[in-house]
C-alpha positions as CSV (number, residue, x, y, z in Angstrom):
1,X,61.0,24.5,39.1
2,X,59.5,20.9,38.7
3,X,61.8,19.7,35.9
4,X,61.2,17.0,33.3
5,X,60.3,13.9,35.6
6,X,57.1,12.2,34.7
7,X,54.1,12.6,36.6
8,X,50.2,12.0,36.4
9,X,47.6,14.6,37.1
10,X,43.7,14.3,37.9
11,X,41.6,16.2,36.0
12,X,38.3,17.4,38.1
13,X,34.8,18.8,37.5
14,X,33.3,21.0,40.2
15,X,30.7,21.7,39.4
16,X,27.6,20.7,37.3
17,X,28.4,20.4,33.1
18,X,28.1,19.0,30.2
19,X,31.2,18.5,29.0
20,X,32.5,19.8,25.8
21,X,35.8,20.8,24.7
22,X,37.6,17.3,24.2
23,X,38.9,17.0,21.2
24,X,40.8,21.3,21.3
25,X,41.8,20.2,25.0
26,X,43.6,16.9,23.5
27,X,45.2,19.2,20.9
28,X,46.7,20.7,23.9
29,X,47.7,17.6,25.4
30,X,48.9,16.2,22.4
31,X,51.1,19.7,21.9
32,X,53.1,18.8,24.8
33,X,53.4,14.5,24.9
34,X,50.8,14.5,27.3
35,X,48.5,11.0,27.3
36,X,45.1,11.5,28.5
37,X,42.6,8.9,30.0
38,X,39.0,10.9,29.5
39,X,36.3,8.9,31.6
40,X,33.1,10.6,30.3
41,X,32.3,11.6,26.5
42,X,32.2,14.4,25.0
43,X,28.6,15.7,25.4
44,X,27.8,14.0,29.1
45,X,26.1,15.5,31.7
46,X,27.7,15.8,34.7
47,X,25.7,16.7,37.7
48,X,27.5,18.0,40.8
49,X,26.2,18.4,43.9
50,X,28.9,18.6,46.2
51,X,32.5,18.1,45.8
52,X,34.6,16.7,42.5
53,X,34.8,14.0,40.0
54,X,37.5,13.0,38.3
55,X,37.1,13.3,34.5
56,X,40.4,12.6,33.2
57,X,44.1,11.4,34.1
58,X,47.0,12.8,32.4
59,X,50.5,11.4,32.4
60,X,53.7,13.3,31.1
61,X,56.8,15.5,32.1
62,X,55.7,17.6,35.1
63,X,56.8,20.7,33.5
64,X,54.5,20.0,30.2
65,X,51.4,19.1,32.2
66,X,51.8,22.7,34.2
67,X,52.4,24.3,30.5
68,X,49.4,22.6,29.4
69,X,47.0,23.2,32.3
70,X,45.8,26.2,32.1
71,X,44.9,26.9,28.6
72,X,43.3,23.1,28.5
73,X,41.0,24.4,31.8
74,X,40.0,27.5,30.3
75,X,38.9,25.6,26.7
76,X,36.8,23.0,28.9
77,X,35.4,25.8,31.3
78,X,34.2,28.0,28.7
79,X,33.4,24.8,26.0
80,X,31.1,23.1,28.5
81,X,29.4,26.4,30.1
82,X,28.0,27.4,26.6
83,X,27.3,23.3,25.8
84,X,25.4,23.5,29.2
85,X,22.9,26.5,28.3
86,X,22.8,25.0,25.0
87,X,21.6,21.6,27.1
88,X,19.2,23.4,28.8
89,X,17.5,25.4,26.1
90,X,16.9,21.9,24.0
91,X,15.8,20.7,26.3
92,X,12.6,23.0,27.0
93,X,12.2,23.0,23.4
94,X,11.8,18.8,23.8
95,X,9.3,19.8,27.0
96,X,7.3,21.6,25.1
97,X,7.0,19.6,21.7
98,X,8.3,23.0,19.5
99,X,9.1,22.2,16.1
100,X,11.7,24.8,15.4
101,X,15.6,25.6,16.1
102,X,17.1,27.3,19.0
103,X,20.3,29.1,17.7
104,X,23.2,31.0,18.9
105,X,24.2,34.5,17.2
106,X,27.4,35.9,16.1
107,X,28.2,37.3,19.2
108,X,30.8,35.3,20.0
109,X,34.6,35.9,21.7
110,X,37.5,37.2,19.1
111,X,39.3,34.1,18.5
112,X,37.4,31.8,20.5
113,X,34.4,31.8,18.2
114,X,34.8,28.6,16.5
115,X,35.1,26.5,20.2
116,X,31.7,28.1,21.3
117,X,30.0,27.5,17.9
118,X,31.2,23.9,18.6
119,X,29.9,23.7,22.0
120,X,26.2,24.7,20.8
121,X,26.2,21.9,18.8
122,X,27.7,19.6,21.5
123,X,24.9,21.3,23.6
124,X,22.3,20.1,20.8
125,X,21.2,23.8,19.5
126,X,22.0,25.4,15.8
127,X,24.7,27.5,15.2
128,X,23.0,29.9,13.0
129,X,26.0,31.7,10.8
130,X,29.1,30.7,11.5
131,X,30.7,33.9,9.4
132,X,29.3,36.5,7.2
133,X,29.8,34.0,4.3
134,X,27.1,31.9,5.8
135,X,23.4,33.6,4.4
136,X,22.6,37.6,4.1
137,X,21.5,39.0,7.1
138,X,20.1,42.6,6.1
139,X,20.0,44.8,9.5
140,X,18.7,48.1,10.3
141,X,22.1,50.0,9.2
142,X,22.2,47.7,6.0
143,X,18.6,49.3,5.3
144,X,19.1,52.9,6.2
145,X,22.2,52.6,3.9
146,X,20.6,51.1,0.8
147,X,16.9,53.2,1.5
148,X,14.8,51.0,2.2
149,X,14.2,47.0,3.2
150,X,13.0,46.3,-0.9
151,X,16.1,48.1,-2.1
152,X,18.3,46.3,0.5
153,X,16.7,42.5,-0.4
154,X,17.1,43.3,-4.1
155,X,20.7,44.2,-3.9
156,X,21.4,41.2,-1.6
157,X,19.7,38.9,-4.2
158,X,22.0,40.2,-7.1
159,X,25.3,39.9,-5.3
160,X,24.6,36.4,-3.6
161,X,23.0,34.6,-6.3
162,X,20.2,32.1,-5.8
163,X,22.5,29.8,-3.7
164,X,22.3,31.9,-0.3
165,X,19.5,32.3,1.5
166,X,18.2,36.0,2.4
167,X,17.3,36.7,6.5
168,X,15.7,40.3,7.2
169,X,15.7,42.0,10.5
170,X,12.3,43.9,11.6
171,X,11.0,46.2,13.9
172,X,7.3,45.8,12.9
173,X,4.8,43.5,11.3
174,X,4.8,46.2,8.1
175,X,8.6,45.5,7.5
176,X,7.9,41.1,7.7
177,X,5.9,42.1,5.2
178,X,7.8,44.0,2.7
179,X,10.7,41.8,3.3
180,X,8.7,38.8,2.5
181,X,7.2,40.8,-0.7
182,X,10.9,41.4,-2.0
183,X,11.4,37.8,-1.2
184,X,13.3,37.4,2.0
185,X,13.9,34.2,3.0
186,X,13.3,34.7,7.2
187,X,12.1,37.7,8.8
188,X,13.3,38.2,12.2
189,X,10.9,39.9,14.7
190,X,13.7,41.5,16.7
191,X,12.6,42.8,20.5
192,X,9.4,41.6,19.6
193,X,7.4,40.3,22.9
194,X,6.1,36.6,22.8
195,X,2.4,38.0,22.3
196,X,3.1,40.2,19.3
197,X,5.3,37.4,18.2
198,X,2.4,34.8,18.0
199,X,-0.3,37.7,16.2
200,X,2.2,38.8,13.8
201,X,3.8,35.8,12.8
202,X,-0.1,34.6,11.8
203,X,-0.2,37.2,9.6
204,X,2.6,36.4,8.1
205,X,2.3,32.9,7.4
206,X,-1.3,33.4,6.4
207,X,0.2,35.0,3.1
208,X,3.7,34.1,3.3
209,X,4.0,30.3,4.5
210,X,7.2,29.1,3.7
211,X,8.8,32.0,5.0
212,X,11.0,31.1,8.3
213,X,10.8,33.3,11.1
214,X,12.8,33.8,13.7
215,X,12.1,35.3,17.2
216,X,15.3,37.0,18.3
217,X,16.2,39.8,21.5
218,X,15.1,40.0,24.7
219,X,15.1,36.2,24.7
220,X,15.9,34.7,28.2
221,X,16.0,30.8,29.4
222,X,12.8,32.0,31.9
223,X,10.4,33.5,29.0
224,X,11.8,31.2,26.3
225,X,8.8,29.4,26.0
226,X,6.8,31.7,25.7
227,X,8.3,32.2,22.0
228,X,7.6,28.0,21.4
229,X,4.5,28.5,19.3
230,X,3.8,27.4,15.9
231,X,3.8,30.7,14.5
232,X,8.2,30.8,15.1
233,X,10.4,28.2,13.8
234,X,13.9,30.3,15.0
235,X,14.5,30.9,18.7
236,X,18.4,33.3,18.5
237,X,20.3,34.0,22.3
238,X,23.0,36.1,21.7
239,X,23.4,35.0,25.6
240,X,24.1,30.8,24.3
241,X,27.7,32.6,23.6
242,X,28.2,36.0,25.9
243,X,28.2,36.1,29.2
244,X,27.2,32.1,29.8
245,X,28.2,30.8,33.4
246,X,31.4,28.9,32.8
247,X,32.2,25.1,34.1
248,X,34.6,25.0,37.3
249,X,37.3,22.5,36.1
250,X,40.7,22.0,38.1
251,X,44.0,20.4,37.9
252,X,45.9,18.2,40.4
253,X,49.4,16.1,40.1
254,X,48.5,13.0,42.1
255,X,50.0,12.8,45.1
């Protein structure tokens, strides 16, 4: 319909972000012999009020940039919606002096996984595992299968070797503490509230103090900080990568 003849396009924000995306965007771009102008770095914020900014111009055959514009949009859109959260969540963690990491989980899209890890990190949070190559996570099927949390650590320990480190999920204070006894590396207090968070995690770093441990489930952006205390040194959101509030981005050939 519009043919090969060259054009340039404006490339909008519409609402509030911080942009991430950039350099799987320009892959796009460069897919198609697309130039790109980008007037903000990766990892701005860009506040948005009312109306549009322009963030980039593009210049190419009218046809490519049309090819090119949707799949560019939906990388940004989805890029800078989980960089935003990510924004947000270090920065109540800088509010409140904590010491520790907020992380992402594993729940991330099929195929889009490796984008949204890169966007926490844009967003200034930790990944935690990028695959199951990265550490041992031993969950509650992992220890219903082997018998019990010892059994599961001990079998983890043989397969992986000293070289990977050992994470235990827990339901109660009693399983921290076996895991740490078998010599898990972090305990993760799953579901556990912020006040049961704070008096367990004293018990367990009154015998166990190098253990990490991580505060995962349940975990909004509103009662976040209520998990910032120096008993936890992991805050996980499964929410950092499913079903974050994407970034409005559009697409115009200049008139």
């Amino acid at each position: 319909v519009v043919g090969n003849k060259i054009e340039t396009a404006s490339l909008y924000c519409k609402s509030t972000s911080f942009l991430a995306g950039i350099p799987f965007a320009n892959a796009v771009f460069e897919y198609l012999n697309i130039s790109v102008e980008w007037f903000y770095e990766e990892g701005s914020y860009i506040e948005i009020n009312e109306g549009k900014v322009v963030v980039a111009k593009l210049k190419g055959q009218c046809r490519n940039i049309l090819l090119a514009e949707r799949t560019a949009l939906n990388i940004l859109s989805r890029a800078s919606g989980v960089a935003l959260g990510a924004h947000k969540a270090a920065n109540l963690a800088k509010e409140n002096n904590w010491h520790g990491f907020i992380a992402g989980t594993r729940k991330t899209t099929p195929g889009f996984k490796f984008v949204e890890k890169y966007a926490l990190i844009v967003g200034g949070v930790a990944t935690h595992r990028q695959d199951l190559s990265q550490m041992v996570m031993l969950k509650d099927n992992h220890i219903w299968s082997t018998g019990s949390i010892t059994a599961a650590v001990q079998k983890a320990k043989s397969a992986a070797g000293f070289s990977s480190k050992i994470e235990v999920e827990c339901g109660s204070i009693d399983e921290a503490l076996e895991a740490c006894a078998a010599g898990a590396d972090i305990v993760m207090l799953d579901n556990f509230s912020a006040e049961k968070s704070a008096n367990d995690g004293k018990v367990i770093k009154s015998s166990y103090p190098n253990v990490l441990i991580e505060a995962s489930g349940g975990i909004t952006y509103e009662n976040m900080k209520d998990f910032m205390i120096p008993e936890i040194d992991i805050i996980s959101r499964g929410s950092l990568t499913q079903g974050y509030q994407c970034v409005d981005y559009s697409l115009k050939i200049d008139k």
